[in-house]
VEXBAPA-700742 format. One record per residue: residue in three letters; x, y, z of N, C-alpha, C, O in turn. Coordinates in steps of 0.02 Angstrom, whole numbers, plus 50000, padded with zeros to 5 digits. Layout:
BEGIN
[r 'ala' [X Y Z] [X Y Z] [X Y Z] [X Y Z]]
...
END
This chain:
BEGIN
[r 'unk' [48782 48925 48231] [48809 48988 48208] [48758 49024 48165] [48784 49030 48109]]
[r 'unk' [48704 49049 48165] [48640 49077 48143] [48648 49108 48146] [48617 49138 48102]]
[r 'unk' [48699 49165 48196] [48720 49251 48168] [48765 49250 48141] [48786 49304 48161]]
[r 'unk' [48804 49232 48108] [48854 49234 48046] [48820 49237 47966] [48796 49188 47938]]
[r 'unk' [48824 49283 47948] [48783 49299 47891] [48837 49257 47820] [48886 49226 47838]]
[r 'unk' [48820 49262 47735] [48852 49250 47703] [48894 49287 47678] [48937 49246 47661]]
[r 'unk' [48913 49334 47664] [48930 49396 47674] [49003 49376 47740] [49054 49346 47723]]
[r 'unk' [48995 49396 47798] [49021 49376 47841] [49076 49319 47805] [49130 49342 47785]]
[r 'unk' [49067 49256 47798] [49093 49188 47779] [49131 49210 47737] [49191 49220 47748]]
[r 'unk' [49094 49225 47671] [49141 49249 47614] [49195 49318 47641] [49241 49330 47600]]
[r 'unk' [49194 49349 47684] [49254 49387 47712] [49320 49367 47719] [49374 49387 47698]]
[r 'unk' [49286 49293 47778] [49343 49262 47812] [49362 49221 47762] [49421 49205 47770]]
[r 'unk' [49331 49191 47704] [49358 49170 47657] [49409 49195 47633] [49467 49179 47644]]
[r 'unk' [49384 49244 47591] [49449 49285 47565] [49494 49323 47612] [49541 49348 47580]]
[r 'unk' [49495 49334 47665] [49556 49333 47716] [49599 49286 47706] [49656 49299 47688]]
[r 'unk' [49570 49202 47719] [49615 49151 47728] [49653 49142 47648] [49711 49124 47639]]
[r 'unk' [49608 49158 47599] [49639 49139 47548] [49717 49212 47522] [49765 49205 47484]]
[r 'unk' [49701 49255 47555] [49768 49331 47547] [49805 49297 47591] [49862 49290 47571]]
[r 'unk' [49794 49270 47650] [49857 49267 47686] [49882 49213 47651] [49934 49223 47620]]
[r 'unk' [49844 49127 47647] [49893 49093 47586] [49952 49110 47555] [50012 49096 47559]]
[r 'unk' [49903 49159 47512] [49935 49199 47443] [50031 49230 47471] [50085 49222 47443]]
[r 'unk' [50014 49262 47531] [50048 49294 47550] [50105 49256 47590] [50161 49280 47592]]
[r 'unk' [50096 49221 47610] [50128 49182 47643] [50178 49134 47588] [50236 49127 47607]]
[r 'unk' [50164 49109 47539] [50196 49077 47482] [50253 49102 47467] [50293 49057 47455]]
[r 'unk' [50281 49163 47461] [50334 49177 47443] [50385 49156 47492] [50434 49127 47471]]
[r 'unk' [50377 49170 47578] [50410 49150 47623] [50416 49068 47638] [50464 49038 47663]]
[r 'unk' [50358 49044 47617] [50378 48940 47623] [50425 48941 47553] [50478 48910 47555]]
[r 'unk' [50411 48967 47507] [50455 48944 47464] [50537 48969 47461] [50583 48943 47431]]
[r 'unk' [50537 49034 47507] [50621 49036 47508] [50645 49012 47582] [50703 49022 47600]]
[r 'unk' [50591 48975 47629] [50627 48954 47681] [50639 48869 47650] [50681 48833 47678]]
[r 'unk' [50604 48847 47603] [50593 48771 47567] [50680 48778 47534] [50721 48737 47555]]
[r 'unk' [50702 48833 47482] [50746 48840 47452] [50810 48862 47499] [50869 48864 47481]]
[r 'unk' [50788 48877 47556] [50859 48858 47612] [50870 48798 47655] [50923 48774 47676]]
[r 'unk' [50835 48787 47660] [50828 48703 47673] [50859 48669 47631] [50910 48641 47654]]
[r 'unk' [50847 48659 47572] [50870 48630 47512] [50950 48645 47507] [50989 48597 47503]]
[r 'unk' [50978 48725 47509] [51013 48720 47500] [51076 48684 47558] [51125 48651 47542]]
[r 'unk' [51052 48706 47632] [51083 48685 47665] [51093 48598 47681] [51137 48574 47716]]
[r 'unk' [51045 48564 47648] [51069 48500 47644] [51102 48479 47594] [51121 48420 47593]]
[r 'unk' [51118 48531 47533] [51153 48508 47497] [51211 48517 47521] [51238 48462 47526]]
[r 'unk' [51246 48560 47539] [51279 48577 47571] [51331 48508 47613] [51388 48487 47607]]
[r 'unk' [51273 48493 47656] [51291 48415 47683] [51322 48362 47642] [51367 48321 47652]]
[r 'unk' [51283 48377 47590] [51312 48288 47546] [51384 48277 47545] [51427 48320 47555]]
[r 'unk' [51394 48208 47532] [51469 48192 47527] [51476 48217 47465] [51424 48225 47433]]
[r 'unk' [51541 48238 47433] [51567 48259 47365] [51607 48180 47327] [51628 48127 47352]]
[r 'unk' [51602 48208 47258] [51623 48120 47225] [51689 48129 47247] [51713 48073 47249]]
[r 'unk' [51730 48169 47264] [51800 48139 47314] [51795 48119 47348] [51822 48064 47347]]
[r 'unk' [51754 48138 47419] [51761 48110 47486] [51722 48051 47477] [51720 48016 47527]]
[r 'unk' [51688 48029 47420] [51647 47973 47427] [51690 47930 47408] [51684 47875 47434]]
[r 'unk' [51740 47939 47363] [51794 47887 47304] [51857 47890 47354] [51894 47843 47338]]
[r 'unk' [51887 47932 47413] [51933 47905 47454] [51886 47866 47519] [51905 47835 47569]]
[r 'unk' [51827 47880 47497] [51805 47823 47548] [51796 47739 47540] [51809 47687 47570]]
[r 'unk' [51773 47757 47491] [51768 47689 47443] [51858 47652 47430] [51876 47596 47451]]
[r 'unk' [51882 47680 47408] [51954 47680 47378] [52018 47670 47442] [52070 47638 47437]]
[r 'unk' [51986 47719 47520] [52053 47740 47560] [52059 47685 47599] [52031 47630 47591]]
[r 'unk' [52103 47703 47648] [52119 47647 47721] [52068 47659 47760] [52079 47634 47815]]
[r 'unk' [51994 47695 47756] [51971 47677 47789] [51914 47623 47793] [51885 47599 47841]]
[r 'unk' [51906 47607 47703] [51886 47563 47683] [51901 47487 47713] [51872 47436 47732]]
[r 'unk' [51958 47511 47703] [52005 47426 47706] [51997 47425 47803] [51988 47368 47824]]
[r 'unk' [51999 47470 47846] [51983 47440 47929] [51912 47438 47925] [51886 47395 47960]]
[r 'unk' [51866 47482 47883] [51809 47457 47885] [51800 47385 47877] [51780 47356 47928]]
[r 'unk' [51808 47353 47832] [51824 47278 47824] [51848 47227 47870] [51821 47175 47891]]
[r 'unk' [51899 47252 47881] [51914 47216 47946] [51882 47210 48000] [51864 47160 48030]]
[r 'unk' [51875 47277 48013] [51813 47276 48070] [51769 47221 48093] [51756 47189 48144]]
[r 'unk' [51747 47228 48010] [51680 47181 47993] [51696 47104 47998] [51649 47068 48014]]
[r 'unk' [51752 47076 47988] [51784 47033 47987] [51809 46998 48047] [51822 46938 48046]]
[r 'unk' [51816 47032 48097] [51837 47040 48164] [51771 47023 48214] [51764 46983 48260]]
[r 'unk' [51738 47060 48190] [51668 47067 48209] [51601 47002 48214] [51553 46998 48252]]
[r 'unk' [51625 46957 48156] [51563 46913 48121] [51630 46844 48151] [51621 46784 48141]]
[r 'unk' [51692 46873 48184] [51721 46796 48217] [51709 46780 48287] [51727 46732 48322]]
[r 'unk' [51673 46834 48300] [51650 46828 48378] [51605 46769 48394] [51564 46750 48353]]
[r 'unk' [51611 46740 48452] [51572 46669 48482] [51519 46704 48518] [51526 46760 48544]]
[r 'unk' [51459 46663 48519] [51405 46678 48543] [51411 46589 48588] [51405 46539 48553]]
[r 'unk' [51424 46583 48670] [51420 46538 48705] [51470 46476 48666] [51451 46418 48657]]
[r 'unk' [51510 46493 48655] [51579 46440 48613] [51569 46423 48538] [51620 46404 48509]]
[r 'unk' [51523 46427 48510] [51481 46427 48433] [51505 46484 48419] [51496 46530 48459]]
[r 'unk' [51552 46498 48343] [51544 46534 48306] [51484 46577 48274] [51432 46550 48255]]
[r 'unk' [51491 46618 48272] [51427 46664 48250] [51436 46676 48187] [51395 46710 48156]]
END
């Protein structure tokens, strides 16, 4: 690259470094919708405490219980 002067370089430099610049405000409010929309997702301390607490706890259990009596070739598992 022997025809690219310094001059030249330092152009595209400071090009890449404005668009950066410019670009920052948009990663940071597409970062802060992201964020919000997974908060969004989380369980709330109710739905976490009738989970913990409800009937579905208690067939969860069972499940599990049901589950770990199964035979593998007449041997208990």
């Amino acid at each position: 690259m022997p025809d690219i002067g310094i001059d030249t370089l330092s152009t595209r430099r400071d090009l890449m470094c404005s668009w950066s610049s410019a670009q920052r405000k948009r990663v940071l409010r597409r970062k802060l919708q992201k964020q919000e929309k997974d908060f969004k997702k989380l369980v709330t301390t109710e739905n976490l405490y009738q989970v913990c607490h409800g009937d579905q706890r208690i067939n969860a259990v069972k499940q599990f219980g049901n589950s770990s009596k199964e035979t593998s070739q007449g041997t208990e598992v």
